[in-house]
N, C-alpha and C positions, 0 to 999 in steps of 0.2 A: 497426485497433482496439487493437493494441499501443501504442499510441500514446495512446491514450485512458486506457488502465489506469494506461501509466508518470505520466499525469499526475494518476490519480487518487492514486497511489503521494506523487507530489511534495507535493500537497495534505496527502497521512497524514503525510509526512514531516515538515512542521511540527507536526503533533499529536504526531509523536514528540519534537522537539524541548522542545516546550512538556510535553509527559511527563516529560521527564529533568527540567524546573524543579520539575517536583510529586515529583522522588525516583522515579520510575518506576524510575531504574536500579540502585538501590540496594538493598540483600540487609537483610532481617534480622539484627539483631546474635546473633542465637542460631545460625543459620546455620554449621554446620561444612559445608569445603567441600572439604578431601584431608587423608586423613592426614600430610602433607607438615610439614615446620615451618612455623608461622605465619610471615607475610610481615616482619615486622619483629623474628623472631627476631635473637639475635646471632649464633648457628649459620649462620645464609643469608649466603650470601656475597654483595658487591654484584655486581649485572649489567648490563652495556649492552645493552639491547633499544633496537631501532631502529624506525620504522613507517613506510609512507606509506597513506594512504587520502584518498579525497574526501570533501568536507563544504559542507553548504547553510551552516554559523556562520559567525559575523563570525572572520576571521582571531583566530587564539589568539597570546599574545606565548608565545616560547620559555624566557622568565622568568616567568611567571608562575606568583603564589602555588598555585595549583591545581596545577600541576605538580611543583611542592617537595613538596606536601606529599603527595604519589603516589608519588614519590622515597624519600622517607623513610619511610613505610609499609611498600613493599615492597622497599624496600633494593635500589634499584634506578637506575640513570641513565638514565631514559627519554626517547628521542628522537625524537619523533612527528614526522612531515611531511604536512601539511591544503592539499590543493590544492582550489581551488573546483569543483564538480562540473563545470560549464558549460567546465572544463578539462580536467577528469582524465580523460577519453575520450581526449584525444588524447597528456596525458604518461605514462601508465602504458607505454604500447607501450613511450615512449623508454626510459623507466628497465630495463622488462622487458629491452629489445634489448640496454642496454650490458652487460647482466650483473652489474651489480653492486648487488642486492638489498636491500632490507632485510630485517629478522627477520620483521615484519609485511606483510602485504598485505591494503590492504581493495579490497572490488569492488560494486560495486552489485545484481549480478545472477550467476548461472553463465551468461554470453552465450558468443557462439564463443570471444573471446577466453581466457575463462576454461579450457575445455576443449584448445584449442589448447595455452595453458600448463601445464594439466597432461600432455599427451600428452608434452611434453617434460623434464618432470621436476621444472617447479621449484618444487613443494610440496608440506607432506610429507604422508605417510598420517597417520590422527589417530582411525583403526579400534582401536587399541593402548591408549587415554588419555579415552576419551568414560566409561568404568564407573568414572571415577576423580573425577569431577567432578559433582556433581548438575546441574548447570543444565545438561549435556548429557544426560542420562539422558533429561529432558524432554521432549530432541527427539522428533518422532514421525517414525515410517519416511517416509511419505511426505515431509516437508520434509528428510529426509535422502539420499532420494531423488533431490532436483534435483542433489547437488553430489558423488554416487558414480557411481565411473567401474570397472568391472570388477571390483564388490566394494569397492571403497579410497572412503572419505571423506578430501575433500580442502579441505572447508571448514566454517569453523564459522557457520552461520546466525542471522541475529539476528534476533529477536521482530519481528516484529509480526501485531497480529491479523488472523484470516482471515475475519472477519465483517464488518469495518466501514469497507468497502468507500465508495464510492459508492453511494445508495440512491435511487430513486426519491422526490422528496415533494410534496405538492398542500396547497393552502392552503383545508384543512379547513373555516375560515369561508365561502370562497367555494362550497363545495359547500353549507353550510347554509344560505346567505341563497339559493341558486336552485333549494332546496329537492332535493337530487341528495346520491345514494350513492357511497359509494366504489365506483372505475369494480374491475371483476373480470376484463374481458375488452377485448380490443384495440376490440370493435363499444361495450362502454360509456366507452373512455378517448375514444375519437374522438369521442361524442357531448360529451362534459363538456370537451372541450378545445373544441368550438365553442362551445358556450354559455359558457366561460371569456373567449370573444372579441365575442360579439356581443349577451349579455343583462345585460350592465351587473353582472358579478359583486361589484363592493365597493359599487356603489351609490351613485357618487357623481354618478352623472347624464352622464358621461363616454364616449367613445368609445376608450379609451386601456391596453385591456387586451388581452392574447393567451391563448390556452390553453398551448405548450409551448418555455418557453426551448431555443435549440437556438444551436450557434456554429460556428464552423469545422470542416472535419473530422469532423461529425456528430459533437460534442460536446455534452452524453452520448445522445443519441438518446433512443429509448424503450424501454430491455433491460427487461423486466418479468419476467424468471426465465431460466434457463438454456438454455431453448429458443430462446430469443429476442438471447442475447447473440454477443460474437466467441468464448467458450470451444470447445473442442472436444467439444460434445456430440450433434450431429446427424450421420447415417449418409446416406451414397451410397448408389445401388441396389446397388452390392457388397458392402453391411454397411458398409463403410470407415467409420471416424469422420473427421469433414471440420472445418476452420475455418469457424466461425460468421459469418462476414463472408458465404457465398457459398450460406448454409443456407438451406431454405424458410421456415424462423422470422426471418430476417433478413429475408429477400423482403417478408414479411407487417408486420414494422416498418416495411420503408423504405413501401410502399403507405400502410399507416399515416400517417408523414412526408409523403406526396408528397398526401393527400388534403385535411392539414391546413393545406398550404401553399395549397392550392388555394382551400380554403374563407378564407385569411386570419386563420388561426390559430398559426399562423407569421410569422415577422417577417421580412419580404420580404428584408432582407439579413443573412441569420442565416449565410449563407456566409463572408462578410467579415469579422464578427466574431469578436471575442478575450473569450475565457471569462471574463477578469476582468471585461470591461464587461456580457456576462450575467448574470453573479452578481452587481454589485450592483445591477442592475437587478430582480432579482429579490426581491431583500430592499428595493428601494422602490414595490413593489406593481404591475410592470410584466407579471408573468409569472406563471400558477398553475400550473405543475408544473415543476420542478428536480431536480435531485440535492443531496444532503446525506450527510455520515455523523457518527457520533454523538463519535467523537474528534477531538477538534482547530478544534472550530466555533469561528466566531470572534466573539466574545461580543459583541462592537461592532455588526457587523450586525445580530444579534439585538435587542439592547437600540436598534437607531434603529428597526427595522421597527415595533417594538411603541410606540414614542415616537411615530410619523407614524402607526400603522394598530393603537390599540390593542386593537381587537377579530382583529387577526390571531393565526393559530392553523397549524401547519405538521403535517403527518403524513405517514408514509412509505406509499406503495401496497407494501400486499401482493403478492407475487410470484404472477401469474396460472397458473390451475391452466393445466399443459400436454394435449397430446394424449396422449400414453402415462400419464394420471394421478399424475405426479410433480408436485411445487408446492413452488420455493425458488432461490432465487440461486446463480449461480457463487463459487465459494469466493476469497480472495486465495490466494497460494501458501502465506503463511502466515510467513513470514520477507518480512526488507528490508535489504539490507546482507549480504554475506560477508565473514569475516575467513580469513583463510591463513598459513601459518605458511611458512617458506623451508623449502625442505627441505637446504639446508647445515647446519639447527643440526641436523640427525640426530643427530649426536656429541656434541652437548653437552643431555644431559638433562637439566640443575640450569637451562639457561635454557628449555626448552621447559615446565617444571614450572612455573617461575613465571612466566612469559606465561598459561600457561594459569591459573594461580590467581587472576592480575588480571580474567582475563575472567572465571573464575568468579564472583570480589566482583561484578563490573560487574553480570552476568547474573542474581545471584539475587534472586527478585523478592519486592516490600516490599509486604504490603498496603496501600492507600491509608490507612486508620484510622494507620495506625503511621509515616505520613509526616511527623512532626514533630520538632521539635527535640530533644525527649526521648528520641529513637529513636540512640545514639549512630552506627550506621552510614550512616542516614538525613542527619544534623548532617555528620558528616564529611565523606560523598563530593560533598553539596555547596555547601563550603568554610566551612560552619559561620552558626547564625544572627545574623545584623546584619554579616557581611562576604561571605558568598555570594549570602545570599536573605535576604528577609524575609517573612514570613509575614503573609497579610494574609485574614481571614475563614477562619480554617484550612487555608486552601492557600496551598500557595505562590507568590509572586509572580515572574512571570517579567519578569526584567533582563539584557540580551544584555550590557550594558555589567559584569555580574560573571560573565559565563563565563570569565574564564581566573584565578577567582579560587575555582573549583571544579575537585576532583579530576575528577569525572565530567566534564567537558569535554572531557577529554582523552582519554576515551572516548567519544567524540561517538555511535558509531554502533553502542555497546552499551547493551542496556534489559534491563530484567528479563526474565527468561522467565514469563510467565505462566501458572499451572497450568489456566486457563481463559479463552476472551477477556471472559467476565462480570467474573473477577477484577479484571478493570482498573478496575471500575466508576467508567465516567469522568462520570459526573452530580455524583461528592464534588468533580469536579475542574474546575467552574465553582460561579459564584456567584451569575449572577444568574438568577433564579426563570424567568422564561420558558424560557429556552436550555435550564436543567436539566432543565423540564418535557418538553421534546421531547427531550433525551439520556436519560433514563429511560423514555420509552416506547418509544422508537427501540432500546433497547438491550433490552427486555422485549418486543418484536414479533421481534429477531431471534432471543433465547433461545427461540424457541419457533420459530422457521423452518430447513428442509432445507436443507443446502450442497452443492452438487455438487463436488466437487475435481476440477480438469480433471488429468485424467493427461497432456497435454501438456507441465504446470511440473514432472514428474517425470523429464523423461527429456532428452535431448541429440538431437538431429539436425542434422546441417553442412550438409542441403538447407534445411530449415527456417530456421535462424540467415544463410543464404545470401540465400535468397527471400522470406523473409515480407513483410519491409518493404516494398519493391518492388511485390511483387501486393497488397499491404494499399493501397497509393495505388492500382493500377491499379481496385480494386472501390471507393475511395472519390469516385474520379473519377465512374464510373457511375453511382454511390448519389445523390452530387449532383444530376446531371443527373436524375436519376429525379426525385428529390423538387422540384425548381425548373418540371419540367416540360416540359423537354428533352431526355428521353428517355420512353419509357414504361416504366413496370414491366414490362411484357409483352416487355419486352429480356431480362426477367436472364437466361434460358438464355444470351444471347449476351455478356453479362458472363462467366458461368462457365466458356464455352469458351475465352474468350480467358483468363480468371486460368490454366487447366491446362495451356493450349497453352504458355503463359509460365513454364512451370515449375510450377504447383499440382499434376501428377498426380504429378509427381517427389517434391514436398515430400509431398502426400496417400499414396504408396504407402513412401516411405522410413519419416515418422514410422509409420504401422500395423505396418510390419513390425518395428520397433524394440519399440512396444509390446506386437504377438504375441511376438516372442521373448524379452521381461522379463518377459512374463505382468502386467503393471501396466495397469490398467482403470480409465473413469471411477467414480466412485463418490459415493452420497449418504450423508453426515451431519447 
């Protein structure tokens, strides 16, 4: 299920992208950011800062206008290196092994790797420099949590929201024309997922509908709140908190899955399939429940579904009340992207000052309202209007082909910090009416829904980071087979003996005890 999130992540990932086009990453011009001298004083001396990080953009030129003019701001010779993600898993090892580092290090996640390299020393503490910076102040303990090692923060996390997620959605109209409620409970989503398949939901006299898009990998299944998903929120008979892949609440989804398969509400080779060919199967009226999240949608789908099925209507299922009477989703970690600093520049404090002041500009976040051309930091960082962007229906329009003709480019994998994930209010940030309509209420159902924070993304374990993957295929293999009807559900006990015999009781007693002795607990917000 790790597997599931990273690509829910990948999907947000472009909503970040397509954020930085809207100025997401960019500070207000009133914004003081260190008592430090301004970045283009004459006092600051130039500095060669160095970087490597991965990036989903189109390759950036190393001359590029966006780069001069980042140069010349902070009086600085900066030397960025952008390897395609799909690579940087396997170059960073190399570069870490030869030794010979850059100033900067970005990383997608705190994985083993990243712990690994701090055990050995090569980046610096950053416990000294966060009360010096506002857009670190920001940070909340817990997101600062995943990336402290015995007290020491050793990286700087970037935004991204912890609400807007992957979310359950059912095509609203099709519940009104079969005259049916939003389903509340796993016994009412099974029923409206059959009738989504066999009572003619859009009407068109047709046998060509199903109740729940599902793809390989049990991609996204049916998480309907935190009891139910892979977080770590369900308890062993030993108290222990357990991975959710192997929980009763998971049990109760796959049954779920394995009944809907049965009845032909599922798409007999939903195994085989590739997410991309679900989703826009879904937006051309094949499927009535999907995942959606309210940033980053992509406006195109939106405006054909409504073009081919204009009485179509999309809404998020509320998160089904659980048994211990909690009701609300697993939280994101809350960040995406780390940045690190070498810990060689210890000694030189006039470059770690203004590394850090760059990120502060990057980081400090621009209301949407103030994203315009007018906004002279908004203009600047990305690369100014009628030669970066252009502004089209008061947002901006995003063009890959003027990324390296913006500053903010070149900080590809820094965004604003936002002082709330409502603040982003990404509804300013499409155009056409439909889409908005479902980004505003999608974002007005989650202001008002509970997030569990898995205390899992707060903490490190080498059993964990070892094993997960490994026993995450071994229960997805099962899960399959449950749901297609090649195993029975009345197996999982022997699913979960073999996940713990295979290492699960090691990963299960390691991470608890990590947790008892950092005192760090799941919790809802």
């Amino acid at each position: 299920m790790k597997k599931t999130l990273k690509m829910g992540l990948v999907v947000c990932l472009a909503a970040s992208l397509a954020a930085c086009s809207t100025g997401n990453n960019a500070p207000e011009s009133s914004t003081t950011t260190t008592d430090s001298p301004a970045p283009n004083s004459e006092a600051s001396k130039r500095i060669t800062i160095s970087s490597i990080e991965g990036t989903w953009q189109i390759p950036l030129s190393a001359a590029g206008e966006g780069l001069k003019k980042l140069n010349e701001k902070f009086n600085v010779d900066y030397k960025p290196q952008f390897v395609p993600y799909d690579e940087y898993g396997s170059k960073l090892p190399v570069v870490m092994a030869a030794g010979d580092l850059t100033d900067i290090i970005g990383m997608e996640s705190a994985d083993a790797n990243f712990f690994k390299w701090v055990k050995q020393g090569a980046f610096l503490p950053l416990n000294d420099y966060i009360d010096k910076y506002p857009s670190l102040k920001l940070v909340p303990k817990n997101v600062w949590d995943a990336v402290t090692v015995d007290g020491k923060i050793y990286a700087i996390p970037q935004y991204f929201p912890a609400k807007y997620s992957k979310k359950p959605v059912i095509r609203q109209d099709w519940l009104d024309n079969l005259n049916l409620k939003m389903p509340t409970t796993y016994d009412e989503l099974k029923k409206v997922a059959i009738a989504f398949t066999k009572d003619d939901p859009d009407k068109n006299g047709k046998n060509d509908t199903y109740g729940i898009a599902l793809s390989k990998q049990i991609v996204y299944g049916a998480h309907m709140g935190a009891q139910w998903d892979s977080g770590w929120y369900n308890k062993n008979e030993q108290g222990q908190l357990i991975p959710g892949i192997i929980s009763e609440g998971f049990k109760e989804q796959t049954q779920l899955l394995a009944d809907l398969y049965k009845e032909g509400a599922i798409h007999k080779d939903w195994a085989v399939s590739k997410n991309t060919d679900i989703r826009a199967d879904f937006y051309s009226g094949k499927y009535g429940i999907w995942y959606e999240q309210p940033m980053g949608v992509d406006q195109v789908l939106f405006e054909g579904m409504k073009e081919q099925m204009p009485s179509a209507e999309i809404a998020v299922i509320p998160a089904f009340k659980q048994a211990d009477g909690e009701q609300g989703f697993t939280s994101l970690p809350g960040y995406y992207t780390l940045t690190m600093l070498n810990a060689k520049i210890k000694s030189d404090p006039d470059k770690i000052d203004r590394i850090l002041q760059m990120q502060d500009y990057f980081r400090t976040f621009i209301p949407v309202d103030n994203r315009n051309p007018q906004n002279p930091d908004f203009d600047w960082s990305n690369g100014g209007e009628g030669v970066g962007y252009e502004m089209v229906d008061g947002v901006m329009a995003y063009d890959a082909a003027l990324f390296d003709k913006r500053p903010s480019s070149y900080f590809s994998g820094v965004s604003g910090w936002a002082p709330t994930d409502e603040a982003n209010e990404p509804g300013k940030l499409v155009t056409n009416p439909y889409t908005q309509s479902f980004v505003n209420a999608t974002v007005e159902l989650l202001k008002n829904t509970k997030f569990y924070i898995n205390p899992v993304d707060r903490i490190h374990s080498e059993v964990l980071s070892a094993k997960e993957s490994e026993l995450n295929l071994i229960a997805q293999e099962w899960q399959t087979k449950m749901i297609v009807g090649q195993e029975p559900v009345s197996n999982w006990s022997k699913m979960v003996d073999e996940y713990l015999k295979k290492g699960g009781k090691d990963m299960i007693d390691d991470v608890n005890k990590i947790l008892d002795s950092s005192g760090i607990k799941g919790e809802w917000k």
